[in-house]
C-alpha positions as CSV (number, residue, x, y, z in Angstrom):
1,X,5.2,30.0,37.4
2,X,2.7,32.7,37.9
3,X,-0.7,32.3,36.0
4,X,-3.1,35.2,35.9
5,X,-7.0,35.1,35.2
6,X,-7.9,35.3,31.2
7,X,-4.9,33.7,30.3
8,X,-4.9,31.3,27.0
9,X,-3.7,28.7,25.4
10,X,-4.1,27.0,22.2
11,X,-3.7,24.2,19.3
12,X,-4.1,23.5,15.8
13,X,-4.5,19.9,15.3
14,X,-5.8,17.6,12.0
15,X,-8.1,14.7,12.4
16,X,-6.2,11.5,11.0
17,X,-7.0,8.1,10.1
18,X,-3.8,6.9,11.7
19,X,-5.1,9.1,14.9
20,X,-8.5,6.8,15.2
21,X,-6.7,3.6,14.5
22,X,-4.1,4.7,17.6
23,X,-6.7,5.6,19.4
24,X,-8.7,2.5,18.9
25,X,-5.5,0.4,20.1
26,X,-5.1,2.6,22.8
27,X,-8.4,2.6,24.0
28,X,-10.0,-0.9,22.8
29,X,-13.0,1.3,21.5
30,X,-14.1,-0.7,18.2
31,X,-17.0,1.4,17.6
32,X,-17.5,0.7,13.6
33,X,-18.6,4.5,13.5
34,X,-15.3,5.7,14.7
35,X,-13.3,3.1,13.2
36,X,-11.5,3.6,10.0
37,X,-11.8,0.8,7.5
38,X,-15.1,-0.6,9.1
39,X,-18.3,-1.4,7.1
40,X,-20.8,1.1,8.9
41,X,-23.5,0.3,6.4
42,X,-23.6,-3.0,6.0
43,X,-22.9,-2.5,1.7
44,X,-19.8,-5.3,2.2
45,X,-17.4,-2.4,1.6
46,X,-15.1,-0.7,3.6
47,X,-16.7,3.0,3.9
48,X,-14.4,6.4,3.1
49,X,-12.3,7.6,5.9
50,X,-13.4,10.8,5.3
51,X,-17.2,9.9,7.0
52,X,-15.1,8.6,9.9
53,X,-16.2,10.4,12.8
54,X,-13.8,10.5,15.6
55,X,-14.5,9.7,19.3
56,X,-15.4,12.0,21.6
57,X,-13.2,11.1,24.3
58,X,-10.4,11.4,21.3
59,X,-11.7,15.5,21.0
60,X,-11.3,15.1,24.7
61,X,-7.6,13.9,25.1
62,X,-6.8,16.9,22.9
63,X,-7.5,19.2,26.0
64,X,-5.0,16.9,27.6
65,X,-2.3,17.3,25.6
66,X,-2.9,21.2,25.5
67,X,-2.4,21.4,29.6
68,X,0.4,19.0,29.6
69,X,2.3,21.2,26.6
70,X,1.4,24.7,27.2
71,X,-1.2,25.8,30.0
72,X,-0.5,25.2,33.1
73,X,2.2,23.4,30.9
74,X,4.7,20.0,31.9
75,X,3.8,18.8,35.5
76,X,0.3,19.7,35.2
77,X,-2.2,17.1,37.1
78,X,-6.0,17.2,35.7
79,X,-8.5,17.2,38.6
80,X,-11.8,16.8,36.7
81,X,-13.2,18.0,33.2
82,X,-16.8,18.5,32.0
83,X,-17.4,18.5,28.1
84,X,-20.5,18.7,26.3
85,X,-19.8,17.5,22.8
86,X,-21.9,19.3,20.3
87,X,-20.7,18.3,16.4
88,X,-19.3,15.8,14.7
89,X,-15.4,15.6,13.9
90,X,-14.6,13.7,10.8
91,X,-11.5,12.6,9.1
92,X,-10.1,15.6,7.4
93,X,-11.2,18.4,10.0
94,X,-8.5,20.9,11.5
95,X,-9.8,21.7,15.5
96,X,-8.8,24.5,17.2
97,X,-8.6,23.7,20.6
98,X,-8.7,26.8,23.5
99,X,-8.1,27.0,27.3
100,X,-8.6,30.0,29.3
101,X,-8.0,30.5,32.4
102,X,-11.3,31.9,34.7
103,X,-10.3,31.2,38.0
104,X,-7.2,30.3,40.0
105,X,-7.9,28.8,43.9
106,X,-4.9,28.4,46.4
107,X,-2.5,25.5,45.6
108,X,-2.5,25.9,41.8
109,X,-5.6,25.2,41.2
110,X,-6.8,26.4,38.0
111,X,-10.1,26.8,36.7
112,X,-10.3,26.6,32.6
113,X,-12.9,27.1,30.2
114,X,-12.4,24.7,27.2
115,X,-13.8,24.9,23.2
116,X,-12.8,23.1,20.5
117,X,-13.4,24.7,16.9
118,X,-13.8,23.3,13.7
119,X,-11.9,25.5,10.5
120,X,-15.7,26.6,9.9
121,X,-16.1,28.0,13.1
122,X,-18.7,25.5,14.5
123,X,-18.4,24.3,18.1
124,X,-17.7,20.7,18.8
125,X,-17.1,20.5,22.1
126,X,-17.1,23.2,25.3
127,X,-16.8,23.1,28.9
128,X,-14.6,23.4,31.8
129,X,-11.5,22.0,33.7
130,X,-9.7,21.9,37.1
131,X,-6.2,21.3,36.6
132,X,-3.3,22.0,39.7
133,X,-0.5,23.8,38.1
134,X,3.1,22.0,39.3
135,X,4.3,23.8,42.3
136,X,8.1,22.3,41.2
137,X,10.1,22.0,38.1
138,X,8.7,19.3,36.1
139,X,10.7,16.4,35.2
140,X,12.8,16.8,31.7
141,X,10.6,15.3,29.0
142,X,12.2,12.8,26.8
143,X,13.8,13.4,24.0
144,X,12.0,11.7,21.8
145,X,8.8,9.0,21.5
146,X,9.0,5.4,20.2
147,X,7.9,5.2,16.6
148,X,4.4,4.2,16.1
149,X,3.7,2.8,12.3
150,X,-0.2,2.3,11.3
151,X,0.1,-0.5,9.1
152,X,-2.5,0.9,6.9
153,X,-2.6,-0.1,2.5
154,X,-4.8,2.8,1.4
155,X,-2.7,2.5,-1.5
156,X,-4.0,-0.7,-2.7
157,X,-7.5,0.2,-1.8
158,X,-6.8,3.6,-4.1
159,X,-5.9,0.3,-6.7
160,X,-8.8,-1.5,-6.4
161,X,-11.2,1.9,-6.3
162,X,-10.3,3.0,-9.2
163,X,-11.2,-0.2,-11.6
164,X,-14.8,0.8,-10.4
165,X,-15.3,2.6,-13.8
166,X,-14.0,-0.3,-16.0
167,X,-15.8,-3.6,-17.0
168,X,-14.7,-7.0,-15.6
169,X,-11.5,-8.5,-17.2
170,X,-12.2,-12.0,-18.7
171,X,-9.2,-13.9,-16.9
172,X,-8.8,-17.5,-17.4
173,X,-8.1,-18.8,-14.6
174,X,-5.3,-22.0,-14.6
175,X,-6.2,-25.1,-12.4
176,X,-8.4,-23.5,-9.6
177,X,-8.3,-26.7,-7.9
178,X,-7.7,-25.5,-4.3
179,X,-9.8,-23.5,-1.5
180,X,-7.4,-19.9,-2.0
181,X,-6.8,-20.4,-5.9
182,X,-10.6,-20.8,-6.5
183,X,-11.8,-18.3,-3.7
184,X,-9.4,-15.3,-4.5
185,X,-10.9,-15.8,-8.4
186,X,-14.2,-15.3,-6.8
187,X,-13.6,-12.7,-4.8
188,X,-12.0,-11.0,-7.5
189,X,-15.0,-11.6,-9.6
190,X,-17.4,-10.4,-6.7
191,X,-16.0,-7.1,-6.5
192,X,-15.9,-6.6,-10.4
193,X,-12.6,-6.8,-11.1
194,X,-12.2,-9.9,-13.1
195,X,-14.8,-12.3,-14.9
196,X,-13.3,-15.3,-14.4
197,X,-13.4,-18.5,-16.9
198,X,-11.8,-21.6,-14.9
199,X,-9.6,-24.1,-16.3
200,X,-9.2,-27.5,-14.8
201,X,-10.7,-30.7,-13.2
202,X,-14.5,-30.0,-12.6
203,X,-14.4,-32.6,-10.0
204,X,-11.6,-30.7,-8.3
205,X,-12.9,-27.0,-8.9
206,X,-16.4,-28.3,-7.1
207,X,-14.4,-29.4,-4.2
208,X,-12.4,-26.5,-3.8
209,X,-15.9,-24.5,-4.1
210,X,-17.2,-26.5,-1.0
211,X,-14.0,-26.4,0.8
212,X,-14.3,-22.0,0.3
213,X,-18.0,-22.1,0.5
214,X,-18.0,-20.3,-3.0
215,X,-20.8,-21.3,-5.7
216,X,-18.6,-21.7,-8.8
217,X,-21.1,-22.8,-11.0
218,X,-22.1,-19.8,-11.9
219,X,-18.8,-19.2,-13.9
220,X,-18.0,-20.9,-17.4
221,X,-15.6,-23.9,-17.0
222,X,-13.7,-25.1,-18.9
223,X,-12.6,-29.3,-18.1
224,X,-9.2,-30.0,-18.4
225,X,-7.3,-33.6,-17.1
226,X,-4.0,-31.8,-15.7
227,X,-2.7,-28.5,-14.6
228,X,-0.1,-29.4,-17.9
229,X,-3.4,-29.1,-20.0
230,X,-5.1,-26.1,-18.3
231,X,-2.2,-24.3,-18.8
232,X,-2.2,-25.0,-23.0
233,X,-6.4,-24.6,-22.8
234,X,-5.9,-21.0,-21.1
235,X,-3.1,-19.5,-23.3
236,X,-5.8,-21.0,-26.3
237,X,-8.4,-18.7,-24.7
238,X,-6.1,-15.4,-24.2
239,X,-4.6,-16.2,-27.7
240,X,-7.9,-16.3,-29.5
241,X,-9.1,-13.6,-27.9
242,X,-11.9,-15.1,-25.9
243,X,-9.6,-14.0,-22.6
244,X,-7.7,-11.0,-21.7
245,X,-5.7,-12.3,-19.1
246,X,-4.4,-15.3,-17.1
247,X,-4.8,-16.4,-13.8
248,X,-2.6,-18.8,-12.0
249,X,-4.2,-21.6,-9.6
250,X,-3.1,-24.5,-7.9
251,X,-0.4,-25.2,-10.2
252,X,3.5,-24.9,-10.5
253,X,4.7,-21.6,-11.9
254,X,7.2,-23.1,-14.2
255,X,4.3,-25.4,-15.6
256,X,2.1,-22.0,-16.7
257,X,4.9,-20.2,-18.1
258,X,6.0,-23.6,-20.2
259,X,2.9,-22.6,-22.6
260,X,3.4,-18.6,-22.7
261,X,7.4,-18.9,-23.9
262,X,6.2,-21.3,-26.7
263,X,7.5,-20.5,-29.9
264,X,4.3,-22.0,-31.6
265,X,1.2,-21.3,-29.5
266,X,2.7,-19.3,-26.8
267,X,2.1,-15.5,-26.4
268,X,6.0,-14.6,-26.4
269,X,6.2,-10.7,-27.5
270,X,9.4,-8.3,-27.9
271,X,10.3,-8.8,-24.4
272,X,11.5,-10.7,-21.8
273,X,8.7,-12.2,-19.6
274,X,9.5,-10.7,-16.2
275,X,7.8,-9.9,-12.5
276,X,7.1,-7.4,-10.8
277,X,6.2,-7.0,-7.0
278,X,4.2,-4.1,-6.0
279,X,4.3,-3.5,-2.3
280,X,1.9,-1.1,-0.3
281,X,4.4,-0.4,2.6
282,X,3.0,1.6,5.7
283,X,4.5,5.2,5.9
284,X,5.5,5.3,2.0
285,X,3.4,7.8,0.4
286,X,3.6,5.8,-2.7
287,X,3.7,2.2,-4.1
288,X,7.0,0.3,-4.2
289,X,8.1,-1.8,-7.4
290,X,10.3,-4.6,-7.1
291,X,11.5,-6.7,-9.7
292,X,12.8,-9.4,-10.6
293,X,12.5,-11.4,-7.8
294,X,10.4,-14.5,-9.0
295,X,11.2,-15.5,-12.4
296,X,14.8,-14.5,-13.8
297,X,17.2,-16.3,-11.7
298,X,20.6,-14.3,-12.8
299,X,19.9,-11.7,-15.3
300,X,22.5,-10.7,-18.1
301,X,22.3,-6.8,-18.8
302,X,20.6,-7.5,-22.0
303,X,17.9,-9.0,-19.4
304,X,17.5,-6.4,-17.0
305,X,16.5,-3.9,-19.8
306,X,13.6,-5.3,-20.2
307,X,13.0,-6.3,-16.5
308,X,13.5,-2.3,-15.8
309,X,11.0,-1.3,-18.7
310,X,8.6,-3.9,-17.8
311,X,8.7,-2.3,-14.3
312,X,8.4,1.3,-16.0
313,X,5.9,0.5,-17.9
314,X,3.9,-1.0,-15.0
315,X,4.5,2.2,-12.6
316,X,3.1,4.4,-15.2
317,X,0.1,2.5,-15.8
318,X,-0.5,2.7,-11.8
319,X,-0.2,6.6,-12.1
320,X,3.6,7.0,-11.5
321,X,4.4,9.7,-14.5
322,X,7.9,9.3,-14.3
323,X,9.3,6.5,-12.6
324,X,12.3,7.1,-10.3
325,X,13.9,3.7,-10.8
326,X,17.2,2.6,-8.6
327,X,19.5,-0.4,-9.9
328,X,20.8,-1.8,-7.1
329,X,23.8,-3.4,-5.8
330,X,25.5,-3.4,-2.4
331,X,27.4,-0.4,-2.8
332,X,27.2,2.7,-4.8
333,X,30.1,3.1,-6.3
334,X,30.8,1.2,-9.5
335,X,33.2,-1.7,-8.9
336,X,35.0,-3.4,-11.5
337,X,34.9,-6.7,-9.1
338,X,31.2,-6.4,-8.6
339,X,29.2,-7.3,-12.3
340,X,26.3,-5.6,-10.4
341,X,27.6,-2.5,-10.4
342,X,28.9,-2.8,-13.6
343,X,25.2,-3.6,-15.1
344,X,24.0,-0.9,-13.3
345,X,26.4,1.9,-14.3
346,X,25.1,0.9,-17.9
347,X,21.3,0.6,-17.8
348,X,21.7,4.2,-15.9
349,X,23.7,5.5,-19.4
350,X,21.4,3.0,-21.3
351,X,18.1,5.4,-20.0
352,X,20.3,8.4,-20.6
353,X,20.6,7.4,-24.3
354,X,16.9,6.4,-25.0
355,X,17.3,2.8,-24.9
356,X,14.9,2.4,-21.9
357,X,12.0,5.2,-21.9
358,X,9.8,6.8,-19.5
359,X,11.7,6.7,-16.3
360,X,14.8,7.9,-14.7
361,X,17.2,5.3,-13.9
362,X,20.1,5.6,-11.9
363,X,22.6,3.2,-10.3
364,X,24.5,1.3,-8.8
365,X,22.4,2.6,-5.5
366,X,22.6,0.6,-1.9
367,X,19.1,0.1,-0.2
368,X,19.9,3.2,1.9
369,X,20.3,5.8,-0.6
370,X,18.1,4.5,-3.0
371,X,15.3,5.0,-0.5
372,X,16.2,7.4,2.2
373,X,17.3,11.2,1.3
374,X,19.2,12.0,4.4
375,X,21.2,8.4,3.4
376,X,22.0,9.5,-0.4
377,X,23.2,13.3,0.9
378,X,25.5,11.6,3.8
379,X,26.8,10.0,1.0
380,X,26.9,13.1,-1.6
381,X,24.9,11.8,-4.5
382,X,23.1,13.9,-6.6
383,X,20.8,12.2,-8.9
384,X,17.1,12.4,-9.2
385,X,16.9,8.7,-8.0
386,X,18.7,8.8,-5.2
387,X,16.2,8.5,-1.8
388,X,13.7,8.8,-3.7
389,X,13.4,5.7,-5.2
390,X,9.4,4.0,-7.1
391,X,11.3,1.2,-8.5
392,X,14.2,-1.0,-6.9
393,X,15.8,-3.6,-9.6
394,X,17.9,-6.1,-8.2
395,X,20.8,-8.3,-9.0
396,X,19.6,-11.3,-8.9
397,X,16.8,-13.7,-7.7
398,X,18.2,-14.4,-4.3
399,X,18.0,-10.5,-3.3
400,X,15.3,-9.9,-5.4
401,X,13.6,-12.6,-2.9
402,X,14.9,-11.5,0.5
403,X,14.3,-7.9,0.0
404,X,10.5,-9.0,-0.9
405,X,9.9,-11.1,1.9
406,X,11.6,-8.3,4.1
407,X,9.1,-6.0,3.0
408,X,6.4,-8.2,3.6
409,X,6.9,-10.2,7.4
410,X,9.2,-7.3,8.7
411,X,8.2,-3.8,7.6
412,X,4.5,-5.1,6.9
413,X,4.2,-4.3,3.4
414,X,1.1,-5.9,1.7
415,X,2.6,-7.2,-1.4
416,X,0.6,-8.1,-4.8
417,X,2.7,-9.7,-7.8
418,X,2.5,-9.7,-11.7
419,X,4.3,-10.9,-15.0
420,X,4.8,-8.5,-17.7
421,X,6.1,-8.8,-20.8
422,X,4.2,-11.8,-22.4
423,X,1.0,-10.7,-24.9
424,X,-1.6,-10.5,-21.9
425,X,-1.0,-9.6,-18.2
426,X,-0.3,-13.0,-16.0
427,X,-1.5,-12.4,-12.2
428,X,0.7,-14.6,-10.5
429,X,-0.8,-15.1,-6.7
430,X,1.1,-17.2,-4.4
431,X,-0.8,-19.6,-2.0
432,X,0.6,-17.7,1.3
433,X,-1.4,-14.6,-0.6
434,X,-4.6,-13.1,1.5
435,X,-7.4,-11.9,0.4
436,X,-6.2,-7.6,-0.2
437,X,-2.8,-9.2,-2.0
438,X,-4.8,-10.9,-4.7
439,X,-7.2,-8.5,-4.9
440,X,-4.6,-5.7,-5.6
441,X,-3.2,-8.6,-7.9
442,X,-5.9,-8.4,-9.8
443,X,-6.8,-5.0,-10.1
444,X,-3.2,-4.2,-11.4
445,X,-3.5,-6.2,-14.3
446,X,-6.7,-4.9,-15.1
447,X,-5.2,-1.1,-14.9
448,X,-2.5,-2.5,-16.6
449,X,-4.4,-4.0,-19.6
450,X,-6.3,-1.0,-20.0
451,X,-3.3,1.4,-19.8
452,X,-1.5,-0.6,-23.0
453,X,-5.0,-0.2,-24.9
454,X,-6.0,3.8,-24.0
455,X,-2.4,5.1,-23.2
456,X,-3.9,6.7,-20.2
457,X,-3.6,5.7,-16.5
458,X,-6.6,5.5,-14.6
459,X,-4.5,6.8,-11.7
460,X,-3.2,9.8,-13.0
């Protein structure tokens, strides 16, 4: 290839927080400043990616990848480089990178002079390179990279930010007799989310303080002998009033939701009591609902209307306008043989009709073209659902269950969990939780509780 003196080369590129996390893996440079997600001024709070300043030697490689793409281009071998590095690059710029060429020496040898621009026009970085042009055809680049996913859950933390502006949500918390029951109701209460009022054995709620090295006496407890009787003593407190939601500790599912479905006593409403799992998955742009896949074990149809508007109703609270919700089955064709089909052929006509508001529903859908586009137009469907899925309803509890634990121990998802459809929000934390999931946990019943009282999402 012949080269000639004043020749140029350039790219466009955007600063990402997925680029400084790669980088940081790449590299092993764990310099909090350049780090994404790091506490850079010691407040206990992760700071805004957008004060993330990126490495210099990350500017640098960007020089890199312009004389291995376009000048002197594939084959090129970089000899030696001097950079003087003269602003700051945060996350959110757009650089310009340049090369020109200023001198050429026998062998190939090329001589460039190297600036990087940010979209203001300010310098942040200049200097010069040697670089010896190929003197043969490159080798064939590949095709195509392995897939790199930054497990990131900005979406949770988006969650958690935006219960900044409300007060904390009195939660009475249900047998907090363990290290993680006790310490996520702490932490909860430390970052102002919840103002927790704990139910159960003193003597076991001060051991599980020592064991998490939490001081719990600063909270108002309430004794009670058994998890049996913390669960009556808590729905008391949200049914008088004195709390807004519940809480569950160290304590059997079944034996909290006894109380709620009471008759007498209980906090039963309209609907069926249902959950919902909402997943912060890495490369989806938006949260994922999934539901039910921890209470109802084999829903009728007359049950999965309520577990699909408990889910609506959720989404929009979280800021999801219009929920794109796919019933789904194994196939998506409706099959007389299959019930699941069946059911969800009719909560689809159900939503047409009005009898389930404020989403679009659509079904029977497989996984695939519920949530990929180029899956639902191999297949031809049209709908507004199809690949484009916020909400997945599933048969049945088994499904419901693998397709959550999927999401979380193979695709990485952090996953947070709550029951709708009782007369206060239940945030239902499982001991295999850490600390974001019941955080997010918590912070969605508090956006949720204030969504039923304003009618306006915090999110929106």
């Amino acid at each position: 290839m012949d080269f000639t003196i004043g020749q140029t080369a350039r790219i466009e590129r955007l600063c990402r927080a997925e680029d400084l996390i790669v980088f940081a893996h790449a590299s092993g440079d764990l310099n909090p400043l350049t780090l994404p997600g790091a506490d850079k001024d010691g407040d206990g709070r992760e700071d805004e990616d957008a004060t993330v300043e990126a490495p210099a030697m990350w500017v640098a490689s960007l020089f890199s990848a312009l004389f291995g793409a376009a000048l002197p281009g594939p084959g090129a071998r970089l000899v030696s480089q001097s950079l003087a590095f003269t602003g700051p690059v945060l996350v959110g710029d757009t650089l310009t990178v340049e090369v020109e060429i200023t001198a050429i020496a026998p062998q190939g040898l090329l001589t460039l002079a190297c600036r990087a621009l940010r979209a203001d026009g300010a310098a942040v970085a200049s200097g010069e390179a040697k670089v010896r042009a190929p003197t043969t055809p490159p080798l064939g680049a590949p095709s195509a990279l392995p897939q790199l996913v930054v497990a990131r859950h900005a979406q949770f933390a988006r969650l958690i930010g935006a219960c900044e502006a409300l007060a904390p949500m009195k939660t009475a918390v249900v047998a907090p007799e363990d290290a993680k029951a006790l310490g996520g109701a702490v932490q909860a209460a430390e970052r102002g989310l919840i103002e927790p009022i704990l139910v159960g054995d003193p003597a076991r709620i001060a051991a599980a303080a020592k064991a998490a090295g939490v001081d719990a006496s600063k909270y108002q407890t309430i004794a009670a002998a058994s998890g049996d009787a913390a669960a009556a003593a808590a729905v008391a407190l949200v049914k008088s009033g004195a709390a807004a939601a519940l809480m569950k500790g160290a304590l059997h599912t079944d034996e909290l939701l006894h109380h709620v479905v009471k008759r007498d006593g209980g906090l039963r409403t309209g609907r069926r009591i249902t959950h919902v799992f909402v997943f912060d998955t890495p490369g989806l742009p938006h949260l994922l609902y999934v539901s039910d896949a921890a209470i109802t074990i084999a829903p009728t149809l007359e049950e999965k209307v309520d577990i699909v508007q408990n889910a609506i109703d959720l989404a929009r609270a979280l800021g999801c306008e219009t929920p794109r919700v796919a019933v789904l089955s194994a196939v998506e064709t409706v099959n007389p043989k299959m019930p699941s089909t069946l059911d969800a052929a009719a909560l689809s006509k159900m939503a047409e009709r009005g009898q389930i508001r404020g989403g679009l529903v659509d079904g029977p859908l497989a996984m695939d073209n519920a949530v990929d586009e180029g899956a639902a137009r191999t297949k031809g469907l049209r709908s507004t659902v199809a690949g484009r899925a916020d909400v997945l309803i599933v048969p049945n509890i088994e499904a419901g269950n693998i397709l959550a634990k999927e999401l979380s121990f193979i695709s990485h998802a952090e996953g947070a969990g709550i029951v709708l459809g009782a007369a206060a929000p239940i945030i239902l934390t499982s001991r295999a939780d850490d600390e974001a999931s019941r955080l997010a946990s918590c912070a969605i019943a508090v956006l949720f509780e204030d969504w039923r009282r304003t009618g306006v999402s915090r999110l929106a």
